[in-house]
VMD Tcl script that builds the backbone (N, CA, C; Angstrom):
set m [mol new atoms 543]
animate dup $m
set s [atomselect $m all]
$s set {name element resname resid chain x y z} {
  {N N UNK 1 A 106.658 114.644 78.640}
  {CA C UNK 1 A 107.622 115.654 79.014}
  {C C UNK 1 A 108.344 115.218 80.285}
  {N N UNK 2 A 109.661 115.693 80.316}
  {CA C UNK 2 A 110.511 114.826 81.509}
  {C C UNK 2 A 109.920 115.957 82.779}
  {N N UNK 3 A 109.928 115.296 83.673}
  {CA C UNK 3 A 109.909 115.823 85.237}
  {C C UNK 3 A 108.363 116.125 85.543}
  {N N UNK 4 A 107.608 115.658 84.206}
  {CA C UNK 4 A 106.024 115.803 84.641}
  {C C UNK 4 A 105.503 114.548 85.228}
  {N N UNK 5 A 104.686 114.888 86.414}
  {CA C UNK 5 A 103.925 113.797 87.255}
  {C C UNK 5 A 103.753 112.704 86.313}
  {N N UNK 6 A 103.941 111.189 86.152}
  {CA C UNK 6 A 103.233 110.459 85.643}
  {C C UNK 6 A 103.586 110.645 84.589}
  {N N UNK 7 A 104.749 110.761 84.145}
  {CA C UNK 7 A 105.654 110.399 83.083}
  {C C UNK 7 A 106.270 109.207 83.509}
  {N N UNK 8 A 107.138 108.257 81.818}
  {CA C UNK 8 A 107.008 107.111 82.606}
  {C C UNK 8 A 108.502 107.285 82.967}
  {N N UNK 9 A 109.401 107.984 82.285}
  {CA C UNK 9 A 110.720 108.439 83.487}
  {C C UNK 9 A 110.862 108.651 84.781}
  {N N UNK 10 A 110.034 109.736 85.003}
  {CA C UNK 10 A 109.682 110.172 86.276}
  {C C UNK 10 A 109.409 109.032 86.941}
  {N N UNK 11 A 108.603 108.346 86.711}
  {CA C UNK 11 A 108.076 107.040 87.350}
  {C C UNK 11 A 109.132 106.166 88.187}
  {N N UNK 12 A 110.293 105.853 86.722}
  {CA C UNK 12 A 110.704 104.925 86.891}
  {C C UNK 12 A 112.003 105.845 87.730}
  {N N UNK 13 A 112.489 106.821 87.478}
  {CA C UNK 13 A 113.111 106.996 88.465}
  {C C UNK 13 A 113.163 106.979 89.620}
  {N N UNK 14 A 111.773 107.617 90.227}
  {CA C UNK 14 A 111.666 107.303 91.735}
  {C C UNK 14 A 111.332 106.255 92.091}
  {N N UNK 15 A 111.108 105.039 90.890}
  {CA C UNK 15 A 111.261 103.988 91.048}
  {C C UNK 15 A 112.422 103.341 91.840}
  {N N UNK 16 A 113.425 103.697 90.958}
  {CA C UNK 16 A 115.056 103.280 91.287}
  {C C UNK 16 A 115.169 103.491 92.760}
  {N N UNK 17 A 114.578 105.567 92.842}
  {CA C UNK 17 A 115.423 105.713 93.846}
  {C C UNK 17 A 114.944 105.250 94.736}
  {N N UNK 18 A 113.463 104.910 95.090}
  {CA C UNK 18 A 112.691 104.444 96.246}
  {C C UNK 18 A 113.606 102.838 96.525}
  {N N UNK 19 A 113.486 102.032 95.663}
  {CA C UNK 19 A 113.833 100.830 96.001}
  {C C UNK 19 A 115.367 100.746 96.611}
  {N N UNK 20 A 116.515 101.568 96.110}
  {CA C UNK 20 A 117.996 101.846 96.835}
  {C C UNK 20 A 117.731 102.121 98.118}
  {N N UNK 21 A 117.158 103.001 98.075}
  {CA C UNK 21 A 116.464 103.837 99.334}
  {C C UNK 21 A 116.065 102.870 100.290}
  {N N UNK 22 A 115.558 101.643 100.264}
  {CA C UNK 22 A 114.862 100.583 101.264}
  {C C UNK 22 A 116.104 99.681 101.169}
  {N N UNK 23 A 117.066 99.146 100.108}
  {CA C UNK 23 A 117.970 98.665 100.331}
  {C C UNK 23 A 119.097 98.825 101.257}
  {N N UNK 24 A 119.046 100.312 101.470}
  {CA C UNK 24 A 120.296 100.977 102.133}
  {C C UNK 24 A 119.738 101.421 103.794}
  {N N UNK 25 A 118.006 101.436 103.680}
  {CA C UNK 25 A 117.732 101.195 105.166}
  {C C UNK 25 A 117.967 99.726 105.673}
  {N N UNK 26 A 117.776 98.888 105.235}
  {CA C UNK 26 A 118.052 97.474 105.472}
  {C C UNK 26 A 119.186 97.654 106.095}
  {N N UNK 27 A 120.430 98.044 105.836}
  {CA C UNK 27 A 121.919 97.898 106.108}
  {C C UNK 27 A 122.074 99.232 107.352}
  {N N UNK 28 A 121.714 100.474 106.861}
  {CA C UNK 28 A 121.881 101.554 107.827}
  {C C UNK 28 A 120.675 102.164 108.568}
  {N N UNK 29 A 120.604 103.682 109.542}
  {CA C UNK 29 A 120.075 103.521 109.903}
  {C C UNK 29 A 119.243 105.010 109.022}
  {N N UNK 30 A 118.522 105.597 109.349}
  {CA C UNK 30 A 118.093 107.040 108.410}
  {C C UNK 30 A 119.219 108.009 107.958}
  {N N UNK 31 A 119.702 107.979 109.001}
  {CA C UNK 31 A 120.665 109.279 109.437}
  {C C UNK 31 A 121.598 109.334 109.231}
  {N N UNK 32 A 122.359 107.814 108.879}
  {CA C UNK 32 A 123.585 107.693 108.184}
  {C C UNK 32 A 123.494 107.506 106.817}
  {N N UNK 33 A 122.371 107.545 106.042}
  {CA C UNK 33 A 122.013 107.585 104.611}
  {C C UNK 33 A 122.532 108.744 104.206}
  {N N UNK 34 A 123.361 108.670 103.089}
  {CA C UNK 34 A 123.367 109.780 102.159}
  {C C UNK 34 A 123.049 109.843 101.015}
  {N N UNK 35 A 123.249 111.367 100.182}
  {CA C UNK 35 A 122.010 111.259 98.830}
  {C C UNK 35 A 123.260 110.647 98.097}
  {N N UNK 36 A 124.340 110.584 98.559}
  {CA C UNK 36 A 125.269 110.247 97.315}
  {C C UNK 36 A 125.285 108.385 97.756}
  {N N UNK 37 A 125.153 107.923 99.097}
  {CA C UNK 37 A 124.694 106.508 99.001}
  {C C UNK 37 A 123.587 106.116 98.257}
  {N N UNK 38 A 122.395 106.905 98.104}
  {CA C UNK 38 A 121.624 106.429 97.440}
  {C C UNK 38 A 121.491 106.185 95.705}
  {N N UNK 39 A 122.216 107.300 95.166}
  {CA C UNK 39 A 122.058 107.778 94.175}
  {C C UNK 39 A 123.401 106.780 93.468}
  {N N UNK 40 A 124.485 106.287 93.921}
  {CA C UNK 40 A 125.144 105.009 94.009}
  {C C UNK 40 A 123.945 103.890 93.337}
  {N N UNK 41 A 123.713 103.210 94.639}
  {CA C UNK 41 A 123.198 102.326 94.786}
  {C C UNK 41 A 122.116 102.511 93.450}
  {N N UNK 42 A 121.119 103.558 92.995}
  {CA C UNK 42 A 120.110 103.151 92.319}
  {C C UNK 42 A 121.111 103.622 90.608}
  {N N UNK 43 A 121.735 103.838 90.543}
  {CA C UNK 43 A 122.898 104.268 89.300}
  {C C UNK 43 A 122.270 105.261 88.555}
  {N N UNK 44 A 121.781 106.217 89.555}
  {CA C UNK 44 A 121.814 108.136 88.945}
  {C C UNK 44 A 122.257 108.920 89.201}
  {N N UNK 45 A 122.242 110.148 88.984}
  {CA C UNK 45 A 122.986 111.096 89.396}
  {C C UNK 45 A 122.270 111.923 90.495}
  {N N UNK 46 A 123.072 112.454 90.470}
  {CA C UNK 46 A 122.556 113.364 91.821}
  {C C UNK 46 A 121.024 114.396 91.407}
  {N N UNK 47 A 121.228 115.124 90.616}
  {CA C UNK 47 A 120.383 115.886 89.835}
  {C C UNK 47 A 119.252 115.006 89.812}
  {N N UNK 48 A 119.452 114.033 89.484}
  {CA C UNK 48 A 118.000 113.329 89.594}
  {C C UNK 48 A 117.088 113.051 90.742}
  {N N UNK 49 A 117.907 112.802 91.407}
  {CA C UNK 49 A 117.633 112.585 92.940}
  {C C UNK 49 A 116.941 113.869 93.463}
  {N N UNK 50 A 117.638 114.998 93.510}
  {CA C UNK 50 A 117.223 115.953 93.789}
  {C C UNK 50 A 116.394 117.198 93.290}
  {N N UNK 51 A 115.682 116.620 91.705}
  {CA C UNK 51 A 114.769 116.879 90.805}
  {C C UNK 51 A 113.058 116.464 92.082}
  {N N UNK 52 A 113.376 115.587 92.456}
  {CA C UNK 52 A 112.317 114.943 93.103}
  {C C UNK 52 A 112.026 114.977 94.832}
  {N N UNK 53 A 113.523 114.935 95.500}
  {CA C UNK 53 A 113.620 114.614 97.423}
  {C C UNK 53 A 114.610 115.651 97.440}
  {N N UNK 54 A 114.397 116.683 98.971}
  {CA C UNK 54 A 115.164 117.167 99.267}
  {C C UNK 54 A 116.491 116.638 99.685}
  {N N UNK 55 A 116.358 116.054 100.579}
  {CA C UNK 55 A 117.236 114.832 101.431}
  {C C UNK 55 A 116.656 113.358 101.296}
  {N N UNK 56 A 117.325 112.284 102.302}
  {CA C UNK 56 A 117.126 111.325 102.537}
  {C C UNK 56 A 115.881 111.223 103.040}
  {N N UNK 57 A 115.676 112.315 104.588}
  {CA C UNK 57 A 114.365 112.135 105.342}
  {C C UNK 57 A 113.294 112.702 104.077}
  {N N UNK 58 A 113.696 113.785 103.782}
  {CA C UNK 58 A 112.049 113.686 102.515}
  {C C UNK 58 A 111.684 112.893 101.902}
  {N N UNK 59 A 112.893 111.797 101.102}
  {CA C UNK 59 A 112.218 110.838 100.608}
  {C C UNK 59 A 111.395 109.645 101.400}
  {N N UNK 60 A 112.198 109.729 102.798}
  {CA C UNK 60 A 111.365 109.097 104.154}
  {C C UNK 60 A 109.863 109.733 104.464}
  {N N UNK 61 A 110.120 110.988 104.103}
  {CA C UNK 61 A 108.492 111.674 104.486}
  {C C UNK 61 A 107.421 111.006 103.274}
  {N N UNK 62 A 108.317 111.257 102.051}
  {CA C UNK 62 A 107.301 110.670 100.848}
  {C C UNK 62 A 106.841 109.420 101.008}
  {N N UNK 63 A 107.615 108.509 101.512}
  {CA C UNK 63 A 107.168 107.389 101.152}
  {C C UNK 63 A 106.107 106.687 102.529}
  {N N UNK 64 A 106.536 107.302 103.421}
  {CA C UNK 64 A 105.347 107.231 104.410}
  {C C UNK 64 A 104.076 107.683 104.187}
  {N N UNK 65 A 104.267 108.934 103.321}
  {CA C UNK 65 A 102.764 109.966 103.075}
  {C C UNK 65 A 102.011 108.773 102.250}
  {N N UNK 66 A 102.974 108.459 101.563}
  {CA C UNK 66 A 102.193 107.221 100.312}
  {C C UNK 66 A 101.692 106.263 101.134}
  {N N UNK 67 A 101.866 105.502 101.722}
  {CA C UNK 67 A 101.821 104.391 102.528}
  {C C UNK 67 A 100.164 105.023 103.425}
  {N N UNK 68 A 100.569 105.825 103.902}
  {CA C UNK 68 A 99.389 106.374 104.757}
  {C C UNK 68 A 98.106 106.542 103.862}
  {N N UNK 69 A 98.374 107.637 102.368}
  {CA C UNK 69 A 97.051 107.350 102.024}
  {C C UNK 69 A 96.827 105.706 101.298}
  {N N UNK 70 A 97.555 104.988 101.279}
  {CA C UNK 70 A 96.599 103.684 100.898}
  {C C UNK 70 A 96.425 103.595 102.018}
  {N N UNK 71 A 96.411 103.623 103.117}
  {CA C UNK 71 A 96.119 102.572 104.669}
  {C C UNK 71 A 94.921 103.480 105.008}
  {N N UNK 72 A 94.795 104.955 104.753}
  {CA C UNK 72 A 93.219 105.572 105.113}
  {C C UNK 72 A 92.801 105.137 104.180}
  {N N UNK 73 A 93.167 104.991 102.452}
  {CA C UNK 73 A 91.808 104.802 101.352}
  {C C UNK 73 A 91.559 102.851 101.657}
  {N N UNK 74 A 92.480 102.301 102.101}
  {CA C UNK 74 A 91.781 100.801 102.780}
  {C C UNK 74 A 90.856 100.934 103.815}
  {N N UNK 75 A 91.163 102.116 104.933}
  {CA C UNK 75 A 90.386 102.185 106.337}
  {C C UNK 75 A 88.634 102.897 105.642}
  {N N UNK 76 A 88.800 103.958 104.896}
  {CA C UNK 76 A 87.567 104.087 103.983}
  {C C UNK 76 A 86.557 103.344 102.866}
  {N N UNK 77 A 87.570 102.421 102.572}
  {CA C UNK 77 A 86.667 101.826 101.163}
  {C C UNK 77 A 86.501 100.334 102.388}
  {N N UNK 78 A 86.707 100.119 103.359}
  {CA C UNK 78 A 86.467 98.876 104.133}
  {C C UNK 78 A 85.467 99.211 104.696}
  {N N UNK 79 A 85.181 99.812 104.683}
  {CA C UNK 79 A 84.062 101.094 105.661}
  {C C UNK 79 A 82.978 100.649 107.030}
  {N N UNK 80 A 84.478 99.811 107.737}
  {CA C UNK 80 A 84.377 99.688 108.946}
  {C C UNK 80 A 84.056 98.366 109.229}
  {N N UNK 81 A 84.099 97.566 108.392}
  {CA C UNK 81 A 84.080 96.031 108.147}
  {C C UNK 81 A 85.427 95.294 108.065}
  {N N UNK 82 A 85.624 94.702 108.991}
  {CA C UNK 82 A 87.354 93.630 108.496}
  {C C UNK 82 A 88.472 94.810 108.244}
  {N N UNK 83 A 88.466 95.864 108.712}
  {CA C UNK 83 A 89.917 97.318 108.895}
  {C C UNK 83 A 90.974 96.351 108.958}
  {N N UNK 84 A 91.007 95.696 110.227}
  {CA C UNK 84 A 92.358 95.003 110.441}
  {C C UNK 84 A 92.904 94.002 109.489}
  {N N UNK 85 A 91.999 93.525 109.329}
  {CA C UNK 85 A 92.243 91.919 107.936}
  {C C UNK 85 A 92.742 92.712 106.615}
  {N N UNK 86 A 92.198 94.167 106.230}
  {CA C UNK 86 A 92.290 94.785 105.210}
  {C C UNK 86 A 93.762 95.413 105.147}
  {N N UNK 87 A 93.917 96.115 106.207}
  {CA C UNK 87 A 95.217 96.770 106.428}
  {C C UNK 87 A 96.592 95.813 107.010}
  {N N UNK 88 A 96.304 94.756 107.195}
  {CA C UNK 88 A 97.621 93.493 107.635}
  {C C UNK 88 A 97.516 93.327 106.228}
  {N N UNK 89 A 96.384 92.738 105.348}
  {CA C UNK 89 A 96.732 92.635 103.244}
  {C C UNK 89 A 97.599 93.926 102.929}
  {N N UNK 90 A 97.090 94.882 103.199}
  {CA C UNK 90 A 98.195 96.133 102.749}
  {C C UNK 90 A 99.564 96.089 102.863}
  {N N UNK 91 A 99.730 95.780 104.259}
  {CA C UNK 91 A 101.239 95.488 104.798}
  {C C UNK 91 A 102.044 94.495 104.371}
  {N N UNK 92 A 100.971 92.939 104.028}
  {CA C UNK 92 A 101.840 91.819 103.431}
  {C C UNK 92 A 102.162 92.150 101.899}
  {N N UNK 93 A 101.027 93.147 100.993}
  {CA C UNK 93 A 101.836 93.279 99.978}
  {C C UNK 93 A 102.802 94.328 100.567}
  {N N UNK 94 A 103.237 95.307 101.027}
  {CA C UNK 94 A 103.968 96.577 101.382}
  {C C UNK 94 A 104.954 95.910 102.151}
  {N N UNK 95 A 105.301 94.329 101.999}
  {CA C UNK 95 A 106.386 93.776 102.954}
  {C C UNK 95 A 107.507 94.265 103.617}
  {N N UNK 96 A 108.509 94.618 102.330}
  {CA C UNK 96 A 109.697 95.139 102.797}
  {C C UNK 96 A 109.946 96.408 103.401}
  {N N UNK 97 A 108.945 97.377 102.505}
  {CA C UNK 97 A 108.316 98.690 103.144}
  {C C UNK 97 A 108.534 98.884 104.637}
  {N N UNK 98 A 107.161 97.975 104.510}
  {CA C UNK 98 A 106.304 97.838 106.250}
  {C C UNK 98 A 107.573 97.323 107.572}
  {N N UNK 99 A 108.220 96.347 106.893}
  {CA C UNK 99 A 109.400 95.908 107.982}
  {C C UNK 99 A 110.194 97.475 108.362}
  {N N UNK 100 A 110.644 98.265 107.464}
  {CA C UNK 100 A 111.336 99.343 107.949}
  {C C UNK 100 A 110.135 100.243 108.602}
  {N N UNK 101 A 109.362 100.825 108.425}
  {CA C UNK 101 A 108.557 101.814 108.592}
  {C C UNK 101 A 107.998 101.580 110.029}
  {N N UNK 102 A 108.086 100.287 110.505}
  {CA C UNK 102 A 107.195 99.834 111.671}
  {C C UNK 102 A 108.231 98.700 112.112}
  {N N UNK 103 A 109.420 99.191 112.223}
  {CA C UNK 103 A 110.449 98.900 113.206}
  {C C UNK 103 A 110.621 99.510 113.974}
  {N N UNK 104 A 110.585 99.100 115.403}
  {CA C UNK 104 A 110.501 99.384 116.759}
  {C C UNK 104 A 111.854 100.303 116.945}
  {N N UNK 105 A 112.673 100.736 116.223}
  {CA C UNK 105 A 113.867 101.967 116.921}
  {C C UNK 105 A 113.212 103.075 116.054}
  {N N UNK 106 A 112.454 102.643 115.191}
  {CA C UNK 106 A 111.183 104.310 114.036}
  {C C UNK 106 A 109.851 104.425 115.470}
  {N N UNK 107 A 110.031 105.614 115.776}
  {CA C UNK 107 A 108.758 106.052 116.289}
  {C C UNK 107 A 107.890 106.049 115.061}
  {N N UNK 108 A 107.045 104.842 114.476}
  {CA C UNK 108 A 106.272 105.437 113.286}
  {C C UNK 108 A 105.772 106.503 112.854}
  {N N UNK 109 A 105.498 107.362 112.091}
  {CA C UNK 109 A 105.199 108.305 111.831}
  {C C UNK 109 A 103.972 108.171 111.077}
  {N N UNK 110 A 103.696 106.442 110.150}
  {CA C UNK 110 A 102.783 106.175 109.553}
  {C C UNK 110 A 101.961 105.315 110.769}
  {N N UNK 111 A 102.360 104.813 111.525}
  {CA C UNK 111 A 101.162 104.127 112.691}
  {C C UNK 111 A 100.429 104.867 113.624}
  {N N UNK 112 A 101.146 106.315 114.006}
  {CA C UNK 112 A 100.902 107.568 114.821}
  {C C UNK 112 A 99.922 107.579 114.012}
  {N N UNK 113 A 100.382 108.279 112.392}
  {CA C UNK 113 A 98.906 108.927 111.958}
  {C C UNK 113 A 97.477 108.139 111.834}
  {N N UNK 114 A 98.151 106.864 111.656}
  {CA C UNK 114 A 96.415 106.435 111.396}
  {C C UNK 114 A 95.893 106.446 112.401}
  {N N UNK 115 A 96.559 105.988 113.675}
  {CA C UNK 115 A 95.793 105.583 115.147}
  {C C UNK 115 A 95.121 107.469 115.385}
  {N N UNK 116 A 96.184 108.162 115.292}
  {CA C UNK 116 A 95.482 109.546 115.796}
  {C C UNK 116 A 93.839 109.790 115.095}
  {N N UNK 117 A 93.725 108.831 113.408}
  {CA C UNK 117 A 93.014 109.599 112.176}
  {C C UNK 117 A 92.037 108.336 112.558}
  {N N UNK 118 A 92.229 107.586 113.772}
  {CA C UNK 118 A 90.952 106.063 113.817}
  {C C UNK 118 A 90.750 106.679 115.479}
  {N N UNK 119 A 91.494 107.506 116.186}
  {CA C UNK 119 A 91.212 107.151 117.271}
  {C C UNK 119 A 89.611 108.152 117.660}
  {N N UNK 120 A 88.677 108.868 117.607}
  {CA C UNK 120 A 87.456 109.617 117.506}
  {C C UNK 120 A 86.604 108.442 117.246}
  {N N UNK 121 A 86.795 107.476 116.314}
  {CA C UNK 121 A 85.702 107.032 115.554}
  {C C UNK 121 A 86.096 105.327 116.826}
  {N N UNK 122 A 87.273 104.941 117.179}
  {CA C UNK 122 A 87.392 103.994 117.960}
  {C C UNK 122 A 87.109 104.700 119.220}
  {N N UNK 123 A 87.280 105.550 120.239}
  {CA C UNK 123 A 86.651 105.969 121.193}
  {C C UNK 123 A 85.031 106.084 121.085}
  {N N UNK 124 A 84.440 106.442 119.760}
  {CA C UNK 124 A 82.992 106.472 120.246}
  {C C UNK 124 A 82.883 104.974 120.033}
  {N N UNK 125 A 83.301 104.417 119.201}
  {CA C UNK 125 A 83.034 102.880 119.223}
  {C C UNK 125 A 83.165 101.680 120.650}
  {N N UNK 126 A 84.034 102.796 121.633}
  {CA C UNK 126 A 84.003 102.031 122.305}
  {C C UNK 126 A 82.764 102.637 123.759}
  {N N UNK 127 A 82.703 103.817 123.235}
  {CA C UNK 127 A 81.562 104.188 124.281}
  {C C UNK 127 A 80.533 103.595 124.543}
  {N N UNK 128 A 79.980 102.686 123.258}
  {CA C UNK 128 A 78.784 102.222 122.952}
  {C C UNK 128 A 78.912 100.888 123.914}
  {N N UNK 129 A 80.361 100.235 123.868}
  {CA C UNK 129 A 80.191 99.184 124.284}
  {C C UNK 129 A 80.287 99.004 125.860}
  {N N UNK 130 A 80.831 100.526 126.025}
  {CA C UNK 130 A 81.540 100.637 127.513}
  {C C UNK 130 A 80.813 101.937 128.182}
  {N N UNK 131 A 79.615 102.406 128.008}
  {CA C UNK 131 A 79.058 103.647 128.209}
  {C C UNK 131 A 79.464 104.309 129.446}
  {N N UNK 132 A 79.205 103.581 130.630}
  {CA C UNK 132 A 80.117 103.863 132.044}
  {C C UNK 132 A 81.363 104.512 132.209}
  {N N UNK 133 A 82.108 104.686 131.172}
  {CA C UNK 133 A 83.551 105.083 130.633}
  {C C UNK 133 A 83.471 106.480 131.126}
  {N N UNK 134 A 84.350 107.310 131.867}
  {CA C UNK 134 A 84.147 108.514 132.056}
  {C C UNK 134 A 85.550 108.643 130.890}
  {N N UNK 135 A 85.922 110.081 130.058}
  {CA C UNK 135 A 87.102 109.887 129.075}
  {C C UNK 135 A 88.413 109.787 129.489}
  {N N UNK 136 A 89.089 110.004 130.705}
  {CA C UNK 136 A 90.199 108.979 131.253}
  {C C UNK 136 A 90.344 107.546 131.065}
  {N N UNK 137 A 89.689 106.917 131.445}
  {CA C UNK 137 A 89.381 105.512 131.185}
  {C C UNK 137 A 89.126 104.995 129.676}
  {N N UNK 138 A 88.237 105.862 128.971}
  {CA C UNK 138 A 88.638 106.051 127.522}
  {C C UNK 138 A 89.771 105.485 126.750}
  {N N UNK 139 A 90.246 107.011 126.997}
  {CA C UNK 139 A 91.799 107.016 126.293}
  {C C UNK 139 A 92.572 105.851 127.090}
  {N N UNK 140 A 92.743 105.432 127.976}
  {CA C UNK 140 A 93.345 104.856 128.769}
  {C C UNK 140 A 93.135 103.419 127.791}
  {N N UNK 141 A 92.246 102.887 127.580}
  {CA C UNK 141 A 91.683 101.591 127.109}
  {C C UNK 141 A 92.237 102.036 125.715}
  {N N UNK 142 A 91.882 103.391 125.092}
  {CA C UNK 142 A 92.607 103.109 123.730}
  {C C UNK 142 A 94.085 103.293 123.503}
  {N N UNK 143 A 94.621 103.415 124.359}
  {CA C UNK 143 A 96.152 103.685 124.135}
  {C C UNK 143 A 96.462 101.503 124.544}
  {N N UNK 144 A 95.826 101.337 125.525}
  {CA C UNK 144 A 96.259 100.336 125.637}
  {C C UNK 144 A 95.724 99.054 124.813}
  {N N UNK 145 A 94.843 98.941 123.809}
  {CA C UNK 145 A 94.390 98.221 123.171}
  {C C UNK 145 A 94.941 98.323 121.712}
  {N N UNK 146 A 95.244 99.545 121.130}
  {CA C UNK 146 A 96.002 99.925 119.642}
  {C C UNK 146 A 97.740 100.136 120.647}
  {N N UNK 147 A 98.243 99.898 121.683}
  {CA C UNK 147 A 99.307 99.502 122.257}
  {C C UNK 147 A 99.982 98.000 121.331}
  {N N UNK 148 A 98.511 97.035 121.811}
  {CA C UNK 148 A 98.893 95.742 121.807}
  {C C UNK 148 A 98.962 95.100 120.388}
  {N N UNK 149 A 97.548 95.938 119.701}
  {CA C UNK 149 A 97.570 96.012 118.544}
  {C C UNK 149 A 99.063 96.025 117.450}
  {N N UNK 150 A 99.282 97.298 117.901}
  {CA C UNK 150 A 101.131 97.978 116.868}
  {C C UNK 150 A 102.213 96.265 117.354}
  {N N UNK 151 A 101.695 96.092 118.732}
  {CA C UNK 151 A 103.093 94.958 118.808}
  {C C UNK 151 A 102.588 93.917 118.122}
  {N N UNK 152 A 101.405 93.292 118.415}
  {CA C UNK 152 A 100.840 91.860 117.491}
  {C C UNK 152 A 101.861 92.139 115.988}
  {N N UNK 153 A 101.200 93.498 115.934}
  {CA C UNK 153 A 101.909 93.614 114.131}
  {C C UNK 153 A 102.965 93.357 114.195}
  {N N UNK 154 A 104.169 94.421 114.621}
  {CA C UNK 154 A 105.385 94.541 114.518}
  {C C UNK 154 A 106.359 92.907 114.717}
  {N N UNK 155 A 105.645 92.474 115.702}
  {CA C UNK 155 A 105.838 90.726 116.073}
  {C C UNK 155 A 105.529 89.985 114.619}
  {N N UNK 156 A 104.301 89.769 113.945}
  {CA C UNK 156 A 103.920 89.429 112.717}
  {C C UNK 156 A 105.143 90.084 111.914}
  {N N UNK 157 A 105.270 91.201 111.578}
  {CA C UNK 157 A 106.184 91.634 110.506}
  {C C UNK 157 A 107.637 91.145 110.909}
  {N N UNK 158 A 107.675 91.347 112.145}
  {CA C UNK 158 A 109.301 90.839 112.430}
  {C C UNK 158 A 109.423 88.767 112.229}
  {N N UNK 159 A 108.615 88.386 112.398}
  {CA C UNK 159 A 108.262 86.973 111.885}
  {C C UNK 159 A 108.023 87.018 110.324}
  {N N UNK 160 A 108.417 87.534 109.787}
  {CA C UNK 160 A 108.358 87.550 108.122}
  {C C UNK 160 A 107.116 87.154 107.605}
  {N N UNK 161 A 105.575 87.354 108.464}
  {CA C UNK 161 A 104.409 87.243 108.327}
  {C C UNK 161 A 104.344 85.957 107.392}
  {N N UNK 162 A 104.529 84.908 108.380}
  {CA C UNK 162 A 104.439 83.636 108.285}
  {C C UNK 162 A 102.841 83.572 108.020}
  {N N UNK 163 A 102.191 84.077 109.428}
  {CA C UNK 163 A 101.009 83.447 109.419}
  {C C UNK 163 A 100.058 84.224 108.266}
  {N N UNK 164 A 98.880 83.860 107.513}
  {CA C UNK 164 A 98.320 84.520 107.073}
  {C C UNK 164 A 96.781 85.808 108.077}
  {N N UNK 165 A 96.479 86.563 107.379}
  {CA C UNK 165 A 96.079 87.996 107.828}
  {C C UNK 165 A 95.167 87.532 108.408}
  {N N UNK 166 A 94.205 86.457 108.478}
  {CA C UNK 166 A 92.835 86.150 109.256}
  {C C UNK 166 A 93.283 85.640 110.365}
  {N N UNK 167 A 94.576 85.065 110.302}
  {CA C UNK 167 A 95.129 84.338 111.726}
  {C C UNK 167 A 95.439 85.177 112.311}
  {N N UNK 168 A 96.205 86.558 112.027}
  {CA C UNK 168 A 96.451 87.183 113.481}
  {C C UNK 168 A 94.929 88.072 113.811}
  {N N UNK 169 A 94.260 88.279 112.926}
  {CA C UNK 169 A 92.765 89.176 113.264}
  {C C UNK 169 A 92.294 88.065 114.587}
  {N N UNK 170 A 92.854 86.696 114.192}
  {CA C UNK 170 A 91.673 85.804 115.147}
  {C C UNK 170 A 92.358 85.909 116.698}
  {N N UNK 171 A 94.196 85.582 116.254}
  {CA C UNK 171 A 94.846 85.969 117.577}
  {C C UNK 171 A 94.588 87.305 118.241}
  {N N UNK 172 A 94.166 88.360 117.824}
  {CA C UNK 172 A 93.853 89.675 118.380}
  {C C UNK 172 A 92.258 89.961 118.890}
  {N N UNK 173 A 91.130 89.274 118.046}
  {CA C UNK 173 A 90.233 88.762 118.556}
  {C C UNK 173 A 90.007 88.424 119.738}
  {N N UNK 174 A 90.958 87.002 120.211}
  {CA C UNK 174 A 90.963 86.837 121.272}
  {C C UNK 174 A 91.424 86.817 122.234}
  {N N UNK 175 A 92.331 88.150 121.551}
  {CA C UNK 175 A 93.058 89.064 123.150}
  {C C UNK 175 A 92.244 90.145 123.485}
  {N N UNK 176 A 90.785 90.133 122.624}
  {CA C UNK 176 A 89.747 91.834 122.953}
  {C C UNK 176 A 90.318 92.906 122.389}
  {N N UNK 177 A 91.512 92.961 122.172}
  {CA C UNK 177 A 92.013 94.127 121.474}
  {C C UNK 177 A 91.252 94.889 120.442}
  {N N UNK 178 A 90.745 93.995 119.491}
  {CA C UNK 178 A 89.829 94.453 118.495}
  {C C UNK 178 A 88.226 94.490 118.880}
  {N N UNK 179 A 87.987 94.013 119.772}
  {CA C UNK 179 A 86.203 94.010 120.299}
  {C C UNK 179 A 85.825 95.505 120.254}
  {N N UNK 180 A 86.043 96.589 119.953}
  {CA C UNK 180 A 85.439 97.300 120.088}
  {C C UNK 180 A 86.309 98.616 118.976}
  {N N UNK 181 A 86.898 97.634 117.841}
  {CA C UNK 181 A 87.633 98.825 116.987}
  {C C UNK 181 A 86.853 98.230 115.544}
}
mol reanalyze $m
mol bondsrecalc $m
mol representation Tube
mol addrep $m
């Protein structure tokens, strides 16, 4: 039936429109997107478009929400073993994605959430190693360690992730950044 979840129309439409949708961020910026640029570009109509996304930014909200739960169901099924090695694989397949989403003029909205949804379980992780820590110093160490973290990446992604995913775990390794995440 058309417009039911997991039909293969449905599918393939927000197929279309998702992929226009990353084409036309490439060139512009969110805000100058329109539904009638998009709906151009992927060759539907409007109705279709709007069967599925309110606007441009909803389809921006959707496709982040997506992105986020694979990057928690990687941060869960890794279950606290190799996170970083696991979630840089996420991103190199999520290439073109990941370049827009975690470009430095996007306050991420998908890097906010995970760090907010890792940061409890990386603060006690780091208590253990740092017990002396009163929680100023804490937070302080985790803002500045998942700081350096987001740029390693964003640097990697803006380098068209030349290097492979164990090489930057090792470069971050041995900046400490990761010693205690």
């Amino acid at each position: 039936m058309v417009g039911t979840k997991g039909n293969r129309r449905t599918l393939y439409s927000k197929k279309v429109i998702i992929e226009a949708f990353l084409l036309l961020l490439q060139e512009k910026d969110l805000n100058k997107i329109t539904v009638t640029d998009i709906c151009k570009e992927a060759d539907i109509n409007r109705g279709t478009f709007y069967s599925y996304y309110n606007d441009p930014f909803d389809l921006m909200r959707s496709i982040e929400e997506e992105m986020i739960q694979k990057m928690m169901s990687t941060i869960n099924i890794s279950g606290g073993q190799n996170i970083l090695n696991e979630l840089l694989k996420l991103i190199l397949i999520n290439k073109e994605l990941c370049k827009i989403i975690f470009n430095e003029k996007n306050n991420s909205y998908v890097l906010n959430t995970v760090l907010n949804s890792a940061h409890d379980i990386t603060i006690a992780e780091i208590k253990k190693h740092l017990p002396n820590a009163n929680e100023t110093h804490l937070e302080y160490f985790f803002t500045y360690s998942t700081g350096g973290i987001i740029e390693v990446i964003r640097k990697w992604i803006n380098d068209d992730m030349k290097i492979p995913t164990e090489e930057v775990v090792q470069i971050l390794d041995s900046m400490n950044f990761t010693k205690f995440q």
